[in-house]
KEKE-3310 file (N, C-alpha, C; in steps of 0.2 Angstrom, whole numbers, plus 5000, padded with zeros to 4 digits):
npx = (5176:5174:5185:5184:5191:5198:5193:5204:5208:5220:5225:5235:5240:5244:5247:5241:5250:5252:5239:5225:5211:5209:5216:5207:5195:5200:5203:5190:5182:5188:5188:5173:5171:5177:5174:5162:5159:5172:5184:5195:5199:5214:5225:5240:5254:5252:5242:5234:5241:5253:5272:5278:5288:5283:5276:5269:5263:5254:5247:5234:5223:5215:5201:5197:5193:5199:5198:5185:5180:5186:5177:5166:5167:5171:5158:5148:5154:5156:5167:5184:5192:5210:5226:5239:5241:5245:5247:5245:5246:5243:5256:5264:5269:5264:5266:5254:5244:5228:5218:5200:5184:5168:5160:5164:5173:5192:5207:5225:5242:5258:5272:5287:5299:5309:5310:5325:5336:5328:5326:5316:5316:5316:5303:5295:5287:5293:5282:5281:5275:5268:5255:5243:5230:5215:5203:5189:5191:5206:5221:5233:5243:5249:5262:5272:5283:5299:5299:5298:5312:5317:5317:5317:5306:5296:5295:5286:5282:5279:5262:5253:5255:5255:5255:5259:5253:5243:5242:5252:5256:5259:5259:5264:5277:5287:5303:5306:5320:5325:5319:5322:5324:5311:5303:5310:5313:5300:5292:5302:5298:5283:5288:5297:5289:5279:5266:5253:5261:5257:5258:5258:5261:5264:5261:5269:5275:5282:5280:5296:5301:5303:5302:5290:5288:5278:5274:5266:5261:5256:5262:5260:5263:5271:5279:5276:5272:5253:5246:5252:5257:5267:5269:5258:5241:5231:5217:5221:5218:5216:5213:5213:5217:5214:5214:5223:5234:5233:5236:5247:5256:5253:5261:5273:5279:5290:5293:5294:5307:5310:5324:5322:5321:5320:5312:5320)
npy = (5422:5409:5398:5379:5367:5352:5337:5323:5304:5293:5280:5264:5251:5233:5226:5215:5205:5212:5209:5217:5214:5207:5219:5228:5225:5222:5235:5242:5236:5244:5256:5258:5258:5268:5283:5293:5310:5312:5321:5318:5303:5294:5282:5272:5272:5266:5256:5246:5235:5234:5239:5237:5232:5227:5233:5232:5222:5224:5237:5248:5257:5274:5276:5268:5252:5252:5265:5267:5260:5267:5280:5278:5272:5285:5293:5287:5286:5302:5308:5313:5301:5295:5292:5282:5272:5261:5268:5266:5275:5283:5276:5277:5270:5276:5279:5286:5296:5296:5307:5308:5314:5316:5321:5317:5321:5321:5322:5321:5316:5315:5304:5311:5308:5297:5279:5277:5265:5255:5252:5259:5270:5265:5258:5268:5282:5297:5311:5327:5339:5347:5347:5358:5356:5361:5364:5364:5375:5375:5374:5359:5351:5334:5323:5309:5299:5294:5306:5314:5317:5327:5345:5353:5352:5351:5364:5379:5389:5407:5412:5426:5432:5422:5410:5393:5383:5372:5361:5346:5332:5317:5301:5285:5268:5266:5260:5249:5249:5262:5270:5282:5293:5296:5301:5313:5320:5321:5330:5341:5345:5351:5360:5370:5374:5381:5374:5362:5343:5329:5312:5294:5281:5261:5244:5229:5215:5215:5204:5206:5205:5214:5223:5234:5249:5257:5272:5283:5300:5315:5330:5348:5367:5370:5361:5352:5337:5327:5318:5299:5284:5267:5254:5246:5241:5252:5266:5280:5298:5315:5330:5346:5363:5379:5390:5394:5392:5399:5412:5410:5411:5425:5432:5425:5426:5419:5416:5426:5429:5422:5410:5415:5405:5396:5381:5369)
npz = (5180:5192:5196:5199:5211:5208:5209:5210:5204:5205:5197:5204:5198:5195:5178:5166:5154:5138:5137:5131:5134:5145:5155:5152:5157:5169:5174:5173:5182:5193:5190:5191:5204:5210:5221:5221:5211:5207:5195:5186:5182:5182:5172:5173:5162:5143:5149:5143:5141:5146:5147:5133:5118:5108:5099:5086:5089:5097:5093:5090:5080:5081:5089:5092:5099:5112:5114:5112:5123:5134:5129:5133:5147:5151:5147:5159:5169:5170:5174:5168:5158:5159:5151:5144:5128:5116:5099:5083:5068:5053:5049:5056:5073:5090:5108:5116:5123:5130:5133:5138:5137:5148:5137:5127:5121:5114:5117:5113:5117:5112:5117:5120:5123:5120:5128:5127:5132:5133:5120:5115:5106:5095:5091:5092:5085:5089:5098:5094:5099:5113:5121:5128:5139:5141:5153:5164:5168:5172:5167:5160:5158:5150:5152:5149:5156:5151:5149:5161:5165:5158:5160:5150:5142:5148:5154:5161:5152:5150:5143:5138:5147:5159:5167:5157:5160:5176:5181:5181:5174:5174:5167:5170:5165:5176:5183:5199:5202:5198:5204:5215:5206:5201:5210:5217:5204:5203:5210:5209:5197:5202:5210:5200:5191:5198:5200:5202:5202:5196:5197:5191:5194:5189:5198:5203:5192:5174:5159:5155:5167:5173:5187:5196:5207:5210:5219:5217:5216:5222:5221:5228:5222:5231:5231:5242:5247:5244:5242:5242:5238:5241:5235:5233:5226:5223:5224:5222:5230:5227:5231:5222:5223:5215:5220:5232:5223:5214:5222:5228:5219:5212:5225:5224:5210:5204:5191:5181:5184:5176:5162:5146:5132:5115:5109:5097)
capx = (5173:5178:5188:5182:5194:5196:5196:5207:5210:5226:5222:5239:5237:5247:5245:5242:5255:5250:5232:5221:5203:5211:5217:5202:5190:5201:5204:5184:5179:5193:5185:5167:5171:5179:5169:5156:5162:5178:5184:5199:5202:5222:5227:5248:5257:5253:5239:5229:5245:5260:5276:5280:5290:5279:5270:5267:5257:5249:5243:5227:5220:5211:5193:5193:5192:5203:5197:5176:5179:5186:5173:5160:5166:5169:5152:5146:5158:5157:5174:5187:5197:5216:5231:5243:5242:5249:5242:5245:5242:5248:5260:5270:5269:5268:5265:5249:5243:5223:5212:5194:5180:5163:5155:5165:5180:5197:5212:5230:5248:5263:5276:5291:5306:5307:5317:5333:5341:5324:5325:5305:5314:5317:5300:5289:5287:5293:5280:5283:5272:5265:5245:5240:5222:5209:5199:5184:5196:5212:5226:5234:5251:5252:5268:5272:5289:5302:5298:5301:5318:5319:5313:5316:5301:5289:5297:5281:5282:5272:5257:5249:5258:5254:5259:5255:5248:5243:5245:5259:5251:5264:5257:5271:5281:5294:5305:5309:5327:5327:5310:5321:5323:5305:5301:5313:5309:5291:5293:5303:5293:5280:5291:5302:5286:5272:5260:5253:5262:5254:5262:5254:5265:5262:5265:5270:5282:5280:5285:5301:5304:5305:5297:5287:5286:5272:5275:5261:5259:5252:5263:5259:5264:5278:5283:5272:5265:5249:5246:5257:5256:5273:5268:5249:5236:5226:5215:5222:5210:5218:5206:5219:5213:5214:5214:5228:5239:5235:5238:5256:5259:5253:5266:5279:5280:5299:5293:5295:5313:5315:5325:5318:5321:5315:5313:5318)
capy = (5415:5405:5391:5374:5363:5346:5329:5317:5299:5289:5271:5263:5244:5229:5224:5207:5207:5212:5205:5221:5210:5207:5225:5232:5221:5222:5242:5244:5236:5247:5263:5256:5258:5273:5288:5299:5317:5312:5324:5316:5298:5294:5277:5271:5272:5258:5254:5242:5232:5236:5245:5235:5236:5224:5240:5230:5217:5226:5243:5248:5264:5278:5276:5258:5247:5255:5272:5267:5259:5275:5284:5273:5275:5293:5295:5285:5290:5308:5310:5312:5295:5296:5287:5281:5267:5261:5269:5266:5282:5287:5270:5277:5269:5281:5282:5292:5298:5301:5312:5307:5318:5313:5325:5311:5324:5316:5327:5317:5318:5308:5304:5315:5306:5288:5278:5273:5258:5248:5254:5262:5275:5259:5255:5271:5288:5304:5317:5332:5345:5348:5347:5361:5353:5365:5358:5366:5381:5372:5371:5356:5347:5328:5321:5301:5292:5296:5314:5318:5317:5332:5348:5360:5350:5352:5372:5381:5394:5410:5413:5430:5435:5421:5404:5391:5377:5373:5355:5343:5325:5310:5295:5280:5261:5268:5252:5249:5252:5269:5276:5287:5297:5297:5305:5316:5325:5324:5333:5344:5347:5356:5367:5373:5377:5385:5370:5352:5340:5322:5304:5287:5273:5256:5243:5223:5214:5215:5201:5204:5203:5221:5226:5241:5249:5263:5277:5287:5303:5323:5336:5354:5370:5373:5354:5350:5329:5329:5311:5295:5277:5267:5251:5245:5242:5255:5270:5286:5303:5321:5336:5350:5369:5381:5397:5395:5392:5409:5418:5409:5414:5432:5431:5425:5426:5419:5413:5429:5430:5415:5414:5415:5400:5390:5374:5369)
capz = (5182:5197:5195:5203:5213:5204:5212:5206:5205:5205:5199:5204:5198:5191:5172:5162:5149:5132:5138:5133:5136:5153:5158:5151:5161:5178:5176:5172:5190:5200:5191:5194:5210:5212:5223:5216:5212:5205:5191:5181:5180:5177:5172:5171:5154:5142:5154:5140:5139:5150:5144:5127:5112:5104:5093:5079:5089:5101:5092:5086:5078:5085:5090:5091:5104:5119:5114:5113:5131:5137:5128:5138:5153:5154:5150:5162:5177:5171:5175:5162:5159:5153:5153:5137:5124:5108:5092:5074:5065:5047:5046:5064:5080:5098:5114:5115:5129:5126:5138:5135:5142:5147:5133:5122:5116:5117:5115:5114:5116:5109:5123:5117:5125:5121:5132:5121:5135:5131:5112:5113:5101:5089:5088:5092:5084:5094:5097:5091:5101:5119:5122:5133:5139:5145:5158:5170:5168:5174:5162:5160:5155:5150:5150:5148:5158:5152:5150:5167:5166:5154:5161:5147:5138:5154:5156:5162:5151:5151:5138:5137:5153:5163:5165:5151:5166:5181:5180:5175:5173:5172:5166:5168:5170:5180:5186:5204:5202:5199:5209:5216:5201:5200:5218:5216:5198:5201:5217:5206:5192:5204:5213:5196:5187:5201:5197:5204:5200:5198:5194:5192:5190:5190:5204:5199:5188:5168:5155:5156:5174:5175:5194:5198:5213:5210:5222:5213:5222:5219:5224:5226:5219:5235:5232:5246:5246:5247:5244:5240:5241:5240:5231:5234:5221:5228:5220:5227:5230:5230:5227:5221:5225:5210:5223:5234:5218:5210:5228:5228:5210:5216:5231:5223:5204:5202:5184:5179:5182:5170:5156:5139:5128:5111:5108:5090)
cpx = (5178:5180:5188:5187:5193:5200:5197:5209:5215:5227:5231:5238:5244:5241:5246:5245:5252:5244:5227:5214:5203:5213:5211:5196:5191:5200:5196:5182:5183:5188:5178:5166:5175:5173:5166:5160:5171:5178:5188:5202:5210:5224:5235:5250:5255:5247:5235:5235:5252:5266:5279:5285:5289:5273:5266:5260:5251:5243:5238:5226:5216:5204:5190:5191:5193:5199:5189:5178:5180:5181:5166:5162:5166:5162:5148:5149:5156:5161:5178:5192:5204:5221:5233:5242:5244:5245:5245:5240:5248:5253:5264:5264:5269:5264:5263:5247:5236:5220:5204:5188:5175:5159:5157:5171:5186:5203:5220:5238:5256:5270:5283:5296:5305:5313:5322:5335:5335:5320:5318:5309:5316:5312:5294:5293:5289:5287:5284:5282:5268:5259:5245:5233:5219:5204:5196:5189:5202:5216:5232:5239:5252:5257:5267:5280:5293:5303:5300:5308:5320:5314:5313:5309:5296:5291:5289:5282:5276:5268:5252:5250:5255:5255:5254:5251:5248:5242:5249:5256:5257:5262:5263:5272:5286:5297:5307:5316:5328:5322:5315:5322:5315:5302:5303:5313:5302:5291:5295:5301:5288:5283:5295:5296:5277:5266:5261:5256:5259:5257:5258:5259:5261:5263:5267:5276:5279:5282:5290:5304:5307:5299:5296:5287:5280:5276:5271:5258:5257:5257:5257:5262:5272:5282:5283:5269:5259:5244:5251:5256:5264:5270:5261:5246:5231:5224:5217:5219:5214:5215:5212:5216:5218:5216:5221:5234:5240:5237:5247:5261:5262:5260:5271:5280:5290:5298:5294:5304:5318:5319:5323:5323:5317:5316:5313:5315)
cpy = (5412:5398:5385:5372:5356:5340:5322:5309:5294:5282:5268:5255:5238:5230:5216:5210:5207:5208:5211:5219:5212:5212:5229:5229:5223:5231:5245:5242:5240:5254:5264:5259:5263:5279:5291:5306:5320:5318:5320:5308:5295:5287:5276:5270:5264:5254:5247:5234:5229:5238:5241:5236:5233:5229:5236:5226:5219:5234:5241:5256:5267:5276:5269:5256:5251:5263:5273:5266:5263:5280:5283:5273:5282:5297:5292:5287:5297:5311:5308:5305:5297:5292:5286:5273:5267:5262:5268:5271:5283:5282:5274:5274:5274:5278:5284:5292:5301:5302:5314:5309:5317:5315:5319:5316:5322:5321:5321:5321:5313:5306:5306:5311:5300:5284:5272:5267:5254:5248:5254:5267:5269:5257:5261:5277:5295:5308:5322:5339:5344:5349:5352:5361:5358:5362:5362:5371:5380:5373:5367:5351:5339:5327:5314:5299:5295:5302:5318:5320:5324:5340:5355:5358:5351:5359:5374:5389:5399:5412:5419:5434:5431:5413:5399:5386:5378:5366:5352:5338:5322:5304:5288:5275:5264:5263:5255:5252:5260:5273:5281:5294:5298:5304:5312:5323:5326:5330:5339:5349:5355:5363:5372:5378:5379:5380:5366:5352:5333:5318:5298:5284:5268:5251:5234:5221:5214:5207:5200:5207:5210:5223:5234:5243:5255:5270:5283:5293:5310:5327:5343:5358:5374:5363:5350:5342:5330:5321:5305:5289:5274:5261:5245:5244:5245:5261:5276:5291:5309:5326:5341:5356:5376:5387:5400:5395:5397:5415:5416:5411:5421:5435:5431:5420:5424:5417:5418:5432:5425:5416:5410:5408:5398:5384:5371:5364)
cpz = (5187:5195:5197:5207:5208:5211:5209:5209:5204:5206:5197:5205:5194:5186:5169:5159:5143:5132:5137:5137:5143:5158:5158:5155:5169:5179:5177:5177:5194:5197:5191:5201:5214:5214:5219:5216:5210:5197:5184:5183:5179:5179:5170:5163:5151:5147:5151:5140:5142:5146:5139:5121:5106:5100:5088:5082:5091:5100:5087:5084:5082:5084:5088:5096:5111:5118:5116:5119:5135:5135:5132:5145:5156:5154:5156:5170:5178:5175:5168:5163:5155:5155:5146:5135:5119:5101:5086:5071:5058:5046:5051:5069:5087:5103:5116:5121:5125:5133:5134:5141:5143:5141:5127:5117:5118:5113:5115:5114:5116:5114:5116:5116:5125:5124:5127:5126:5136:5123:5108:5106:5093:5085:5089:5089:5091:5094:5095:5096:5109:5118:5128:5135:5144:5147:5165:5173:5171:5166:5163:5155:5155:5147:5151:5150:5160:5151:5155:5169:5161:5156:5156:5145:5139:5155:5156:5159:5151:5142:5139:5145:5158:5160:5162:5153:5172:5185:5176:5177:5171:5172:5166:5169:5171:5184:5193:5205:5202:5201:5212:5212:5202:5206:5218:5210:5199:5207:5213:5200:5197:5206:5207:5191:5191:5200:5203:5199:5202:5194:5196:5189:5192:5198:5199:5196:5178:5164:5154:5162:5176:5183:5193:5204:5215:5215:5219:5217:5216:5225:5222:5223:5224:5235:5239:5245:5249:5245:5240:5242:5235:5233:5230:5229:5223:5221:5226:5227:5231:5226:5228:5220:5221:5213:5226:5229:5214:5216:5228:5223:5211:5220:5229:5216:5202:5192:5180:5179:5179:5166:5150:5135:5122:5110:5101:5089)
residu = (UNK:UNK:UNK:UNK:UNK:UNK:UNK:UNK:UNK:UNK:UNK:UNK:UNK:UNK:UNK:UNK:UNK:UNK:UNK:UNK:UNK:UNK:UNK:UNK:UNK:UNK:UNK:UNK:UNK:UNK:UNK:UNK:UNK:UNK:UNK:UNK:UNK:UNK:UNK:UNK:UNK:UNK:UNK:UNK:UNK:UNK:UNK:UNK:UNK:UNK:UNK:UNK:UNK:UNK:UNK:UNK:UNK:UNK:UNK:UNK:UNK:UNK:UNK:UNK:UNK:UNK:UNK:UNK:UNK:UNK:UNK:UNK:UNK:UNK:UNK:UNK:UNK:UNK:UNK:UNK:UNK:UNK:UNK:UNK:UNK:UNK:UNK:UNK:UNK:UNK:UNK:UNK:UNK:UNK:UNK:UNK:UNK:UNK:UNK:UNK:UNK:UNK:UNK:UNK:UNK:UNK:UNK:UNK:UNK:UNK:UNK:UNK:UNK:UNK:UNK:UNK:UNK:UNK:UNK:UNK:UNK:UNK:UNK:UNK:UNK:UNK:UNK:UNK:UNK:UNK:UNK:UNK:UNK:UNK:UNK:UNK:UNK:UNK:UNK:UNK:UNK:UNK:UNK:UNK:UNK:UNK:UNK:UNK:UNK:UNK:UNK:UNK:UNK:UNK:UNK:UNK:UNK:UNK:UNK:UNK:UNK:UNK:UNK:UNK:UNK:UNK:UNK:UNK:UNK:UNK:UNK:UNK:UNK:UNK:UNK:UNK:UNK:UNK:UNK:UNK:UNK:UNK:UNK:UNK:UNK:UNK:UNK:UNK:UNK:UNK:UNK:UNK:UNK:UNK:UNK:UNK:UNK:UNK:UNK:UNK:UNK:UNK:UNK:UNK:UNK:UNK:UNK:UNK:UNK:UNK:UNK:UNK:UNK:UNK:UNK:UNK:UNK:UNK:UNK:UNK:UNK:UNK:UNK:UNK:UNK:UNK:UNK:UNK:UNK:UNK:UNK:UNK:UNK:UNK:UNK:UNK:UNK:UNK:UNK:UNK:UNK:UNK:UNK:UNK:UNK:UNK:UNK:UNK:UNK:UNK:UNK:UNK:UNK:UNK:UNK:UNK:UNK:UNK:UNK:UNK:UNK:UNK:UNK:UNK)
# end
């Protein structure tokens, strides 16, 4: 089977604070209005809400409210919608990251690494396990923030003699202050594990006078940019080409001189 190319879209936007109505309302006319032919949707972390530690007030259950509006737009887009929100599941709090597809299937994943110096691991659950998303023969890696900062977590390990992705997906509020971490690990992500790498941050200030500065860009598989905007409210557009990534692999397989590791 041939493998399509996929085009994606990078909604890099300010948030109302802890106003879902109001993020849901503004995000639904920016993806109204996104091109035809688009494949996968990616909204910033906490997108219904902004980056919170208010769990308690602001979560809701699966397949309620924020989950049917995703479900309602991806049918309607016919692109997958994704990006992270706050769930209450089983009496824990996370960080979910859901990936919801126009057929109406929704795959999720719990942001691993909580950031300790704004005390998210106080108030949210840890995931536990990595989502490997299969998608229009792509395989696919969402990770959520602070995650990037840890690369055994995103390691591209191999699975049945070939590598476990071919996308790393970074949903996140990553502050001004320290964008240049951000630039710099995503950048690094691609090159360390033979993949795209894609990042959506926000742009804006939060409730608590936290700034954003976005920089939401897609590398490639040699840590190539291949588009980027620094802090704009803009929709970004980058079609990522499933061919030249197996001919590089082909070429120059360094994944095979990894070293072997588990994760306990």
């Amino acid at each position: 089977m041939n493998t399509s190319d996929l085009k994606l879209a990078l909604v890099q936007t300010n948030l109302f604070w802890k106003d879902k109505t109001a993020n849901l309302a503004m995000l639904e006319e920016k993806v109204f209005n996104i091109e035809a032919g688009v494949d996968i949707i990616v909204l910033p972390e906490m997108f219904s809400t902004g980056f919170t530690m208010d769990a308690i007030e602001v979560a809701e259950p699966m397949n309620l409210n924020t989950t049917k509006w995703m479900k309602q737009l991806a049918a309607q887009t016919k692109a997958v919608i994704c990006g992270s929100i706050v769930i209450k599941d089983d009496g824990n709090y996370y960080n979910r990251f859901l990936w919801v597809e126009p057929s109406g299937q929704i795959q999720t994943y719990d942001k691993r690494h909580l950031f300790r110096m704004a005390d998210e691991d106080q108030h949210y659950a840890a995931g536990k396990s990595n989502q490997i998303i299969h998608y229009k023969g792509w395989k696919i890696l969402p990770q959520i923030c602070y995650d990037l900062r840890f690369p055994v977590w995103s390691r591209n390990t191999t699975e049945d003699e070939a590598l476990a992705y071919d996308l790393i997906l970074f949903v996140a509020s990553w502050p001004k202050p320290r964008i240049s971490a951000w630039d710099i690990l995503l950048q690094a992500r691609a090159v360390e594990n033979l993949s795209y790498s894609l990042g959506v941050n926000r742009v804006g200030q939060d409730g608590n006078a936290i700034p954003y500065s976005g920089h939401s860009a897609v590398y490639d598989f040699k840590g190539n940019q291949l588009v980027f905007n620094e802090d704009e409210e803009c929709i970004l557009y980058c079609t990522i080409q499933y061919a030249p990534l197996m001919e590089f692999r082909a070429k120059f397989p360094a994944w095979m001189d990894s070293d072997s590791f588990i994760i306990p």
